[in-house]
Every structure is written in C-alpha cells, then in structure tokens.
C-alpha positions in Angstrom: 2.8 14.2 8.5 4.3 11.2 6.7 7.8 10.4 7.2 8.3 10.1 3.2 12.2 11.6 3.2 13.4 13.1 -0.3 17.1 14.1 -0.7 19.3 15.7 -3.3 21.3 13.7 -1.2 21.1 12.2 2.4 24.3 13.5 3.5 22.9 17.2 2.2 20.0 16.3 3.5 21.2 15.8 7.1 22.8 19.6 7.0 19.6 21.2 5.8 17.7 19.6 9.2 21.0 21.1 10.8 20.3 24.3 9.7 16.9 24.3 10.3 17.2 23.6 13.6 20.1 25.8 14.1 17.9 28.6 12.8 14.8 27.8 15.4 17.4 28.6 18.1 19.0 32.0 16.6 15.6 33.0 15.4 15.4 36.3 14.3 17.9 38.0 16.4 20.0 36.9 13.4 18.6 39.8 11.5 19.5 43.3 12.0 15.9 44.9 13.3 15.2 47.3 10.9 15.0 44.4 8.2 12.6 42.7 11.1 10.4 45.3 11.5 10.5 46.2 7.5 10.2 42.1 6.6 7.5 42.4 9.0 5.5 45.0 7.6 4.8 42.5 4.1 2.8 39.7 6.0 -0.6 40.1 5.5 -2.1 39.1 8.8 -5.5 38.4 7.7 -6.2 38.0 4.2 -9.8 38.8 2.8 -10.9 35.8 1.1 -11.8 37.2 -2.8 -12.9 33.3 -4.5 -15.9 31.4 -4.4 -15.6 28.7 -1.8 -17.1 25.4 -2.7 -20.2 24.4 0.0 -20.1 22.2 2.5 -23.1 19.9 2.9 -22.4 16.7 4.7 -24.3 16.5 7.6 -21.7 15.1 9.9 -18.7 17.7 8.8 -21.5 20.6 9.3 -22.2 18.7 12.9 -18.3 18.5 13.7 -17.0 21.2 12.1 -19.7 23.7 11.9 -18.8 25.1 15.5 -15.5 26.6 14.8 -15.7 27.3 11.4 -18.7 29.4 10.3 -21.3 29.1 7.8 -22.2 31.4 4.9 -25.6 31.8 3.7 -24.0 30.1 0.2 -23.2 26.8 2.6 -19.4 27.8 3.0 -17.8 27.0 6.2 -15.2 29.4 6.5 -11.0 28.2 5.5 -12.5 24.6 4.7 -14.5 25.7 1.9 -11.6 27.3 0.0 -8.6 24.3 0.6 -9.0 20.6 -1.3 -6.1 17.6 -0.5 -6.2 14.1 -0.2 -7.3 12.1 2.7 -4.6 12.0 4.2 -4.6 16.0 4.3 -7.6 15.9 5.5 -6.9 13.6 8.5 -3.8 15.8 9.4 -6.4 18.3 9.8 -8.5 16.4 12.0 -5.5 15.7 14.4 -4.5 18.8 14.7 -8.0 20.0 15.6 -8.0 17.6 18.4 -4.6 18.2 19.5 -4.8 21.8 19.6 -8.3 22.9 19.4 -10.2 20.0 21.1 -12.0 18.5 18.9 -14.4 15.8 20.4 -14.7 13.6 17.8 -14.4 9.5 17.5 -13.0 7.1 15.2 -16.0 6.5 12.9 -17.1 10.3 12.8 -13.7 11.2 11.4 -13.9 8.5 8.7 -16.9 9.9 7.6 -15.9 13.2 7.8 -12.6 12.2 6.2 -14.6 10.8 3.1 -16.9 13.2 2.8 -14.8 16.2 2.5 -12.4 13.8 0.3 -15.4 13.7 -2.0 -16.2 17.2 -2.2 -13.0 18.7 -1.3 -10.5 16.3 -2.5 -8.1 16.2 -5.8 -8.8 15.5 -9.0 -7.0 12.0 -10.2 -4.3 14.0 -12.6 -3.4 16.3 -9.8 -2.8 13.8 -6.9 -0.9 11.4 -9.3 1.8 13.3 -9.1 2.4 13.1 -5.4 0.9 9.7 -4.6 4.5 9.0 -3.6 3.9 10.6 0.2 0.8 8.4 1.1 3.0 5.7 -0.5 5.8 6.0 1.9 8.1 5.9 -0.9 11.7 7.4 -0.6 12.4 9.0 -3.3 14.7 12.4 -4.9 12.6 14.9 -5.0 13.2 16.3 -8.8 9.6 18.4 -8.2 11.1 21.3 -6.8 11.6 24.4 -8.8 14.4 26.2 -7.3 17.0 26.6 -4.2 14.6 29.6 -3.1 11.3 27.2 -2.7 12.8 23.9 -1.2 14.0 26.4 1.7 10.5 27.4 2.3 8.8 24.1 1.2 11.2 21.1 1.5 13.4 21.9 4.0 10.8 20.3 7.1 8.8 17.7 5.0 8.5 16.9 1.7 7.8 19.3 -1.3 5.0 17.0 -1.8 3.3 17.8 1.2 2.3 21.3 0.0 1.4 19.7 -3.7 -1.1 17.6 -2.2 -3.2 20.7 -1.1 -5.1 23.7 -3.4 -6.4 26.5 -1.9 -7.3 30.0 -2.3 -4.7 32.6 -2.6 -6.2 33.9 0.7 -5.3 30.4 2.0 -2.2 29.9 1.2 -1.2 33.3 2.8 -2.7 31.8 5.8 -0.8 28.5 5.6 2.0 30.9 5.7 1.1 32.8 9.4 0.3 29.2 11.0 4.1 27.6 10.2 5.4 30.6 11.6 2.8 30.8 14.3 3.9 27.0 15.4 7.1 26.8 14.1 9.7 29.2 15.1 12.7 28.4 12.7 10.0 28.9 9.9 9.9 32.6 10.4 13.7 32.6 10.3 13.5 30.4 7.1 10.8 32.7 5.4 12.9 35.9 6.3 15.9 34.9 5.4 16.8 36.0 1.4 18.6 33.0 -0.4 21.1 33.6 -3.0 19.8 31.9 -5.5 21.4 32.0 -9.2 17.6 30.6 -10.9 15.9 34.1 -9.5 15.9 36.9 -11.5 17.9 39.2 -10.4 16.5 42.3 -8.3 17.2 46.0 -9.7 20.1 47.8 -7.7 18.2 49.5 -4.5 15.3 47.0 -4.7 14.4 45.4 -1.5 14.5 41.5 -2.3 11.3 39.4 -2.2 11.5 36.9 1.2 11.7 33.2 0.4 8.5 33.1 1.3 6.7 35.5 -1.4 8.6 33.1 -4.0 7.0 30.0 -2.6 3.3 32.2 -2.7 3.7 33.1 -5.8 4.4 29.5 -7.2 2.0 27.7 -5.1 -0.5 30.5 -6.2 0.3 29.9 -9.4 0.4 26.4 -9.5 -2.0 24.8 -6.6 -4.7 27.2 -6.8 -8.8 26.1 -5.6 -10.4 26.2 -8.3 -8.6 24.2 -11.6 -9.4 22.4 -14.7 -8.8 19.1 -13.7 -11.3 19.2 -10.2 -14.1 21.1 -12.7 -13.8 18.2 -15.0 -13.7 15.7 -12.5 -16.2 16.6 -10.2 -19.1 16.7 -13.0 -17.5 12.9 -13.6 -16.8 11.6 -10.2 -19.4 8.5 -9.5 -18.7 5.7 -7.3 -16.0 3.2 -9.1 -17.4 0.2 -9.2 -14.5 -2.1 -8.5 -16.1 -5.4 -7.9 -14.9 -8.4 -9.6 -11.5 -9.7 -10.5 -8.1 -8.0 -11.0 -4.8 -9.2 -12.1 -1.9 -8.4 -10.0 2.0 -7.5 -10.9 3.6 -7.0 -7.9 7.4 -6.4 -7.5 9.0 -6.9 -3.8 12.4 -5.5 -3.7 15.0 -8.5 -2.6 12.3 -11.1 -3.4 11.2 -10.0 -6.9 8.2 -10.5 -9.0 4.5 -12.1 -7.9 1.7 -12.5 -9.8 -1.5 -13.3 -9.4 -5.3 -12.0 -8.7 -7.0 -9.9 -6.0 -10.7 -10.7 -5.7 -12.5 -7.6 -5.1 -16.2 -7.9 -3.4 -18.3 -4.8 -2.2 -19.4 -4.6 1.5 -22.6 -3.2 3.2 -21.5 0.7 2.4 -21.0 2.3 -0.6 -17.4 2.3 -2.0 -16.5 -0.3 0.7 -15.0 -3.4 -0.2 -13.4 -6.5 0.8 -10.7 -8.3 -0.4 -9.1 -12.1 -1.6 -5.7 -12.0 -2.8 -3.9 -14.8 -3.8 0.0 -14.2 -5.5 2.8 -16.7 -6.5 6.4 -15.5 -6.3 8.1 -15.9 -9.8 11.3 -16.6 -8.5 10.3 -19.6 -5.9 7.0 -20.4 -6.5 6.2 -19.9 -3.4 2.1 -18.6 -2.8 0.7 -15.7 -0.6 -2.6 -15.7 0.3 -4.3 -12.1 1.8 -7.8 -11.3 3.1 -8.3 -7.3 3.6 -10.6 -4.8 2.9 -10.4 -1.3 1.8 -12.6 2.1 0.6 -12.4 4.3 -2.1 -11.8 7.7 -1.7 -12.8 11.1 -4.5 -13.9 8.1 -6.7 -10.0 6.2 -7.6 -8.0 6.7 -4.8 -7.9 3.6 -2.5 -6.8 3.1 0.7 -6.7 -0.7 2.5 -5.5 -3.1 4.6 -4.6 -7.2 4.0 -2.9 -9.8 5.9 -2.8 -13.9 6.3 -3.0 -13.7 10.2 -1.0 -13.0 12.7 2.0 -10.9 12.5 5.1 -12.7 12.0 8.9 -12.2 13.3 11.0 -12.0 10.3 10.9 -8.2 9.4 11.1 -9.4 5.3 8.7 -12.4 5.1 5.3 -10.5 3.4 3.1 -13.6 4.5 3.9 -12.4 8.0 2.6 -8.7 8.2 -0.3 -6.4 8.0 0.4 -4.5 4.8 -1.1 -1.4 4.4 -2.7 -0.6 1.0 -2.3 2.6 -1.4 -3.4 2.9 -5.0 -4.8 5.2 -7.5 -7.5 4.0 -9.9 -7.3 5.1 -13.7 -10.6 6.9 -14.0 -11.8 4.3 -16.7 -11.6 1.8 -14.1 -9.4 -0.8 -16.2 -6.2 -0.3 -14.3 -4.6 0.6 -10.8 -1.1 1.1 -9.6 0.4 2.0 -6.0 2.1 0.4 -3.2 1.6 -1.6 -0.6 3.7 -1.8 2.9 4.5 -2.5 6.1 7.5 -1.7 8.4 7.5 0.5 11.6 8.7 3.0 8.7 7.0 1.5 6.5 10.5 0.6 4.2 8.9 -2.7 2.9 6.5 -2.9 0.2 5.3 -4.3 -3.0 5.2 -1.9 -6.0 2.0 -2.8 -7.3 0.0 -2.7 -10.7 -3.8 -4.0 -11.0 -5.0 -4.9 -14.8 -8.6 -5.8 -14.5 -10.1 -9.1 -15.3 -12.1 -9.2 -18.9 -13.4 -11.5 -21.5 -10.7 -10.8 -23.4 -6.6 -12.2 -23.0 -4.8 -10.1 -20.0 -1.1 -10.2 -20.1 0.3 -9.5 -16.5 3.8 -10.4 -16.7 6.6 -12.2 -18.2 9.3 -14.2 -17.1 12.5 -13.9 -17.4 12.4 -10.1 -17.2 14.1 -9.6 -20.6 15.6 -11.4 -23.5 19.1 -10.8 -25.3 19.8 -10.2 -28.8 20.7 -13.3 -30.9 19.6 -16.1 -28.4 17.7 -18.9 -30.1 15.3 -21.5 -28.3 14.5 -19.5 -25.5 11.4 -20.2 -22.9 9.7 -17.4 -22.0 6.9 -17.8 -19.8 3.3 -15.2 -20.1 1.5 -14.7 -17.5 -1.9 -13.6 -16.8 -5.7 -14.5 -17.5 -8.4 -15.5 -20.1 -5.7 -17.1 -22.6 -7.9 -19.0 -25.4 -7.7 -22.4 -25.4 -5.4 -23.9 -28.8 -2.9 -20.8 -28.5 -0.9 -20.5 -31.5 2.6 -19.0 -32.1 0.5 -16.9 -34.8 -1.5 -14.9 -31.9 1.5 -13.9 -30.3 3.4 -10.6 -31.0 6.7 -9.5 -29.1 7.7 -6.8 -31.5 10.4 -6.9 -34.5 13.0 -9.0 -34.5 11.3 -11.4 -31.7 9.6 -14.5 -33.0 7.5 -17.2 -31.3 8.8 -20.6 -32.8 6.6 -23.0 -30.7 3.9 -22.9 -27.8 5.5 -25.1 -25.2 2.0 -25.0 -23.0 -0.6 -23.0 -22.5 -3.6 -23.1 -19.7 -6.1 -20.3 -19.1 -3.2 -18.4 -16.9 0.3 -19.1 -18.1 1.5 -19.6 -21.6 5.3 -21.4 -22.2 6.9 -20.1 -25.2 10.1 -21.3 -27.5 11.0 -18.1 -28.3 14.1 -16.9 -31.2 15.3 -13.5 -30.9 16.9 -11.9 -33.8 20.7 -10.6 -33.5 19.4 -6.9 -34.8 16.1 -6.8 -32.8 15.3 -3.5 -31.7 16.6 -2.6 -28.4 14.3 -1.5 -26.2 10.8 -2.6 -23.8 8.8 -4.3 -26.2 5.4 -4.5 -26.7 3.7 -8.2 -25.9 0.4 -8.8 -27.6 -1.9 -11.6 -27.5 -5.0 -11.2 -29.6 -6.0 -8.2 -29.2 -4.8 -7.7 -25.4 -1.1 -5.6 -25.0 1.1 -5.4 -22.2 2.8 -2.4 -23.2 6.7 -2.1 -23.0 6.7 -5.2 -21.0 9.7 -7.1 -22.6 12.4 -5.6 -22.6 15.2 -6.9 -25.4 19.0 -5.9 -24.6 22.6 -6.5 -26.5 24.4 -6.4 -23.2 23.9 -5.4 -19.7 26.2 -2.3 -20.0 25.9 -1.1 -16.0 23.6 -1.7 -12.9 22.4 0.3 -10.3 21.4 -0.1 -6.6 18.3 0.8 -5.8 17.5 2.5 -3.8 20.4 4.8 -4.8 20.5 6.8 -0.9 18.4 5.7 1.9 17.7 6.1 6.0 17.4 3.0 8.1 17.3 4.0 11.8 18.9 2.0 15.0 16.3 0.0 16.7 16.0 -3.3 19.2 15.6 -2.1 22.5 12.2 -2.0 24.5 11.4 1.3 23.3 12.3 1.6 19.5 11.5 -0.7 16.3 14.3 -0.8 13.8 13.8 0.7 10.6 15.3 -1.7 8.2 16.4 -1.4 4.7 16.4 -3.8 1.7 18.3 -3.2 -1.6 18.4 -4.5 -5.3 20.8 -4.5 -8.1 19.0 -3.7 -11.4 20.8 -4.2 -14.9 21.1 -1.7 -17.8 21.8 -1.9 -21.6 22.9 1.2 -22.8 20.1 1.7 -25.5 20.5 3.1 -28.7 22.8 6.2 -28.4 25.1 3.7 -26.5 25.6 6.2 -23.4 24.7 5.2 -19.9 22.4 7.1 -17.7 20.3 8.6 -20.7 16.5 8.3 -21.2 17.0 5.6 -23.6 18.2 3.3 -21.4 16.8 0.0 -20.9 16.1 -1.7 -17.4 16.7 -5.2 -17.3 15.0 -6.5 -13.6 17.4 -7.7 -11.0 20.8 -9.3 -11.6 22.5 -11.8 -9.9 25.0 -10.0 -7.0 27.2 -10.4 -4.1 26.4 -7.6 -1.4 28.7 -6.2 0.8 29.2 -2.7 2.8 32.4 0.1 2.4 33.0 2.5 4.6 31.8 6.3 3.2 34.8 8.6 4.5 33.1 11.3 6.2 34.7 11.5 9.7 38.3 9.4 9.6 38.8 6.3 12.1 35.1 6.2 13.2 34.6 2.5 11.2 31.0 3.6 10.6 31.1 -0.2 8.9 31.7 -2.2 12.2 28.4 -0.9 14.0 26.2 0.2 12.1 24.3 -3.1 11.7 24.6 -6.2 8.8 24.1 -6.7 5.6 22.6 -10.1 4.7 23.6 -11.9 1.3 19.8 -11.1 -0.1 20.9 -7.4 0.4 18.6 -6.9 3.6 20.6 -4.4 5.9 19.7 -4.8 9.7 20.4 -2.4 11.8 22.2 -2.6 15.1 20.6 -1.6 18.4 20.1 1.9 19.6 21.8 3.6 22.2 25.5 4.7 23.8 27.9 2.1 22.5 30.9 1.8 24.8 33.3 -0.3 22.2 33.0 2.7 20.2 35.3 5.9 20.6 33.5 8.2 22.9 30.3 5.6 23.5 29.0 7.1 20.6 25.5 5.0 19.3 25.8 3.2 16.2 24.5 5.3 14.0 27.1 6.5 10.9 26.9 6.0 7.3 28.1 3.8 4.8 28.2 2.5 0.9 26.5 -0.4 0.1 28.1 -2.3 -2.9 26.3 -4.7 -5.4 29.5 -6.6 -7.4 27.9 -8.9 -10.4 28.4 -12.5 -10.2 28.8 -13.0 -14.2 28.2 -9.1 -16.1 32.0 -7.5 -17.1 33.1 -4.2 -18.1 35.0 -3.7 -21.4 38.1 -4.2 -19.1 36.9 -7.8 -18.1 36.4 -6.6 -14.5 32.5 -7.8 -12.5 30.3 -4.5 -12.6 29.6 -3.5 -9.6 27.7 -0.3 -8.3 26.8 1.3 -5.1 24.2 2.8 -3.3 24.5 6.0 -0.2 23.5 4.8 3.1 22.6 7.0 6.7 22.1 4.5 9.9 20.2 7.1 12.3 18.4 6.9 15.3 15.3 6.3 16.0 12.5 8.4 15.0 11.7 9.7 18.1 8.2 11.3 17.3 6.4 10.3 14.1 3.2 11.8 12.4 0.5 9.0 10.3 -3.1 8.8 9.7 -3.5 5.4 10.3 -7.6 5.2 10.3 -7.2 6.8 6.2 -6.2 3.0 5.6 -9.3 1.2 8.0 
C-alpha cells in the first residue's frame, strides 16, 4: 500500500488512526450481541459471481496463477477475471500472494505477470486519471470522498484512492469486504458500527439502519463496477504508444522552482520498453541536470521509470544527487504527458512534471517570469521551448488582449527574449501564449496585484529520523502568490496563481498541548523553506523524555507584497513531526 496520506486535516487525521486503532482493541464486544448476531446475519459469505469475467490468456499469469485460481472453460481464472486496477494494484496482489499464500515466483515473472494482467486487466486512461495521485506519492486533501459514512469504511486506513484504483464485480467487491474483516480486526468494528451521518437519508422509524459498510457497496457498486464505458472503448483502442523521439519538459521542483528542458526517449529490445536522456536547466540559476533512466509502459499510457546522474548524493534536496523514481500518464493521442517524479525515503521530493512532444511545428514549454502585471511597459519575458522559426517576429506572437509584443530581443531555435507592454486594463487571468500556430494554453498569467499567498503544501507529515535504524522524512514548502481575479474575492475559482514569491520562513508554535514548545525539537527550518527533522527517539531535555515529535505552523512572511493595511502578507501552512514509519508497503519493481 502507498503511504500517500490525505487529510481533512492532519490534526483530524491523527484522531481517526486513534480511533481506528482504539476500535481493533474493543472490537465488537462494543456492541450489544443481539445487534452482532443480527449485523452478522447481512454479510454474504460467498457471493455467486452473476457477470462475465474477462479471460485470462497470458501464458505466464496462467503458469503462476493458474494453480490457485481456477479456470473456466471461457478462459476465466476465478476472482482475477472479474477485478481490473493499475499496476501497482496488481503488484499488491502479488505480494500478498507470496506473503500469505506462498507464491513462488521471481522478480522478472512478476513483471511480466504485472504487465500482462495491466494490459488486459488494467484501467482505462479517464478512470485512472483520477487517482494517479497514490502511485504519485502525492499528499494531498482528499475532496473525492462522498460522505462521513464512506471515508469510515474507505479512508479511514489508506487513502480513498486506494479503492478507486480497482473495478470489480459486484460479487467482488462483497468479497473485498470479508477479506479486510478477515485480516483486519478493527475493520469489522468499523463496518458494524452505524455513523450518524446528516448527508444519509434518513431511515423510517423502526427500520434497522444500513452498516457503513452496505453504504460503501452500494457506491463502489455503483461507481467502480468491471465492466464500464471507458475500458470497452479503450480496450478496442489500446496499441502499444509509440513514444520514441523527443519530448519537451516543464518541470516544477518545490523550493527550487522551474526547469526546462528535453527528455530523449529511445525504445529498448522489448516492446513498450524504453530508455531515457534527460537533460533540464533550472530557470531560476541556470544551473543544468543531466538524467539517464529507463522506463515501460503500462495498459498503453501509464508509465512507470527510473533516472539518475550516478551515485546517490548526501544532500536530501539536491535532484542531481538521487534516483528519482518516474510516474506519468500519457494522453491517449500521444502528444502530451504529465506526472511526477520522486525520491525521498517517503518519497516527499519531487518534480511535478509535464511532457509536450517534440514536432515540426513551434512548442512553447514555458515562460519566464511566471506572470506579468497590469500596466508595466518594457518588460522581458523570456519563451521557452523548441522548433522556434528562424527571423521570429513580434507579429507571430500572441499573449492575449491587452498584452503586446513591442520587440524580439533574441531568438534561437529554443528560447525567444521578448520586450513585452502590458496594458493597464488587460484581462486578468492565465493567458493564452501562441506562436504560429503552437499554444501554450493558460500559461501567462496577467495580475493587478498579488492580493494573498499560500503555503503549499497547506498540512503535511514529516517523520523523525537520523539514527541507524530510520531515514528522516523531510519536508519542503513554497509560498505561491494570488490576485484576486475578477470578482475580487480570495479563495474563489477565479483566482489567479502567480508562481512563487519572494519570502522569509519561519516556524510558530500550533497550541495543542500548552508548555510542550513543540517549536524547539521538532527539527529546523532552513531559509529555502526546507524543514529537517530532528532525530528519533526519547529526548531527555524534553519534559517527560518525550521524542521530538509535535506539531507546528510554518509561516511564509513576504519580503515586498502588503495588505491594504500596509502590513507584509504572510500565510501559513499545518505541520505534524511524527515518528518514523515503522512498517511501510511499495511496489518498487512497478518502476524497474
């Protein structure tokens, strides 16, 4: 299981795990026995599977998992036939089968039992979009959730993603239900256990309420079923994708900003293999990375690789240092790519990442700065990207109303330097950059003021590390401008994000228990917003030897952007310091 962690909030999050845990220990001697043995009587124990099951035919899954699970004379190996996920679904099947049914199996059989059953029995692009945030390892707020009811069943263990990325039969999904309560005690207590929950309709006087559990069937049901459009459609288009040749990279590291640059993709000896040359220049310092890796395609879009420049390095934050592992989904027409790629013992840095590929024709990538303000004259803004015609003229650019190019500075095949006006009423917004007939859509933003920033991320977990036996799990922040946008409100739609402003960094206390000074031990916060945590284990400065962990505000305060009372904006992000992760779940050989 990834450790992606989503929160309402990290402090709420933190009593929910409580509560769980709290829960395995009562188990269901909480409930009066009559409602046991009555609760009890609704779980199906063995569901008759009703849908048509989609064949297995690979020899190797047939070979591996042909012993356990049974074939039909229509080629159907019973469960795996009727459930479809992403790879790494299906590698967190393949572990458990070793762990707890033995499973002989070695590395490169479960690749290729891992692809194939990807390919046949994977997700359509439009429904693993969606959720590409778990094999991401991103940490985000999980908005997905429908009610109170479902995150109890769903999201209180893992992410609500975690179910998303799976369809199966109804029959299936009843039996993902007895095997978390078959391995996981405080799930029964969880699944019998009635919320109150104001978004449920409410149940007729006398009724017996439906468990947590039957609200979580009936939506997954509903909404993750086998068989769907999207898979139907896809798998009469699904081909291998091709991907050789060259793509242009954007690729935004929190606390170092922007690179651009190209990834030069080759294929290797198997199909849907391929290796890599990466080469990226930092915006901000002009600095260059250069990356070899490799990496496969899985269900025809969704990629999974590896790159480095060597040797691992020391500093936790330099990118040149580290293996970075390699996520991204593929548009279907193969012109595009966006995803993530990390690194990190919890994998908390990486590069948000957007491929545009190469063409014939002008490919915008980027611009620099990251937006322009209303009523500046004479200002250089620099394009980035590939295949810009030679003699550019002001006439072949367009940035949108109210944005006009006065003067090419320079121009090469990859960068054009403008002299750029911008009008006092220009429209507001992410404009539109155009060269010929190549568009970077919504990719300059033009602002009156920066109205507010954020930090980003807005909570987060780093964990205690340092000692012989634990990594620490670091954490790096940002401070992002806003302009208000049209309706002149903050926090609406509208909104328009300006790229990272220029800070000062410090930590507050967050006044949960009084006296502890969470702020002197949980670690340090460097002046590039890079919080290092302090070492595990009992501290004996602190009151009671407690370890370091605790939890704090970290607070952006801008260097030259005022409020309407002259005072420097400043904004602040929710922070737990933990301990380590003492037992962690990855698929490691999805990304070999």
């Amino acid at each position: 299981m990834a450790e992606t962690v989503t929160r309402h909030s990290a402090d709420r999050r933190l009593n929910r795990l409580l509560s769980s845990r709290l829960a395995q220990f009562v188990g269901l001697t909480a409930l009066p026995a009559t409602l046991v043995f009555a609760q009890a009587a609704r779980d199906p124990s063995n569901p008759v599977e009703t849908e048509t099951g989609i064949a297995v035919k690979d020899a190797t899954v047939i070979e591996k998992c042909g012993t356990c699970h049974t074939a039909d004379a229509k080629g159907n190996l019973s469960r795996i036939s009727w459930v479809r996920t992403t790879p790494e679904g299906w590698a967190q099947v393949i572990h458990r089968m070793i762990k707890i049914n033995g499973l002989s199996i070695t590395p490169a059989e479960s690749k290729a039992v891992v692809r194939a059953l990807s390919a046949t029995h994977g997700l359509a692009p439009e429904e693993a979009k969606p959720v590409m945030y778990l094999p991401e390892h991103r940490m985000v707020n999980e908005t997905n959730v429908p009610n109170e009811t479902i995150r109890q069943s769903c999201a209180s263990c893992h992410a609500f993603a975690q179910p998303l990325s799976w369809r199966r039969s109804k029959a299936e999904w009843s039996l993902l239900r007895n095997l978390h309560v078959s391995m996981y005690s405080q799930a029964d207590a969880q699944y019998r256990r009635p919320v109150e929950d104001p978004t449920q309709p409410a149940v007729a006087t006398g009724a017996v309420k439906p468990l947590p559990v039957e609200v979580a069937l009936e939506y997954m049901n509903k909404n993750a079923p086998l068989t769907t459009p999207e898979w139907t459609k896809w798998e009469a288009r699904i081909q291998s994708p091709r991907l050789g040749g060259k793509w242009m990279v954007n690729a935004m590291l929190p606390g170092k900003g922007l690179y651009v640059g190209e990834m030069i993709v080759t294929p290797a000896a198997a199909e849907d293999d391929y290796t890599t040359a990466i080469t990226l220049r930092s915006i901000k310092d002009g600095s260059v990375l250069t990356r070899t890796g490799k990496g496969l395609v899985y269900t025809g879009y969704s990629w999974r690789g590896t790159s480095s420049s060597g040797p691992e390095g020391a500093s936790p934050d330099a990118p040149q240092d580290h293996e970075t592992r390699e996520t991204m989904w593929f548009s279907p027409d193969r012109k595009s790519a966006q995803g993530r790629w990390f690194w990190g013992d919890y994998k908390e840095f990486g590069f948000d990442v957007k491929l545009t590929r190469a063409s014939a024709e002008p490919t915008v990538v980027a611009v620099a700065p990251y937006a322009l303000k209303t009523g500046t004259k004479g200002t250089t803004l620099t394009l980035m990207g590939d295949a810009f015609p030679a003699g550019l003229k002001p006439s072949d650019i367009d940035l949108g109303k109210g944005v006009v190019v006065s003067k090419v500075v320079s121009a090469s095949p990859t960068q054009a330097v403008l002299m750029v006006d911008v009008a006092a009423d220009a429209a507001v917004g992410a404009h539109d950059v155009g060269v010929g007939g190549s568009v970077l859509a919504a990719g300059l933003p033009v602002y009156k003021k920066v109205d507010y920033i954020k930090t980003t991320p807005d909570t987060s977990l780093a964990r205690l590390g340092g000692s012989e036996k634990h990594t620490p799990g670091f954490a790096q922040f940002d401070a992002i401008g806003y302009d208000n946008g049209l309706d002149g409100k903050p926090y609406t739609t509208d909104d328009v994000a300006l790229g990272p402003i220029d800070v000062t960094w410090k930590m507050e206390e967050f006044q949960t228990v009084y006296y502890d000074d969470d702020v002197n031990y949980v670690g340090k916060l460097s002046e590039n917003a890079l919080f290092t945590p302090a070492i595990d284990g009992p501290n004996p400065a602190r009151k009671w030897g407690r370890n370091n962990y605790g939890e704090v505000w970290v607070v952006a305060t801008a260097k030259s952007e005022k409020d309407a009372l002259g005072k420097p904006l400043t904004a602040k992000s929710y922070m737990i310091v933990s301990v380590p992760a003492y037992k962690r779940w990855d698929q490691p050989e999805v990304a070999k």
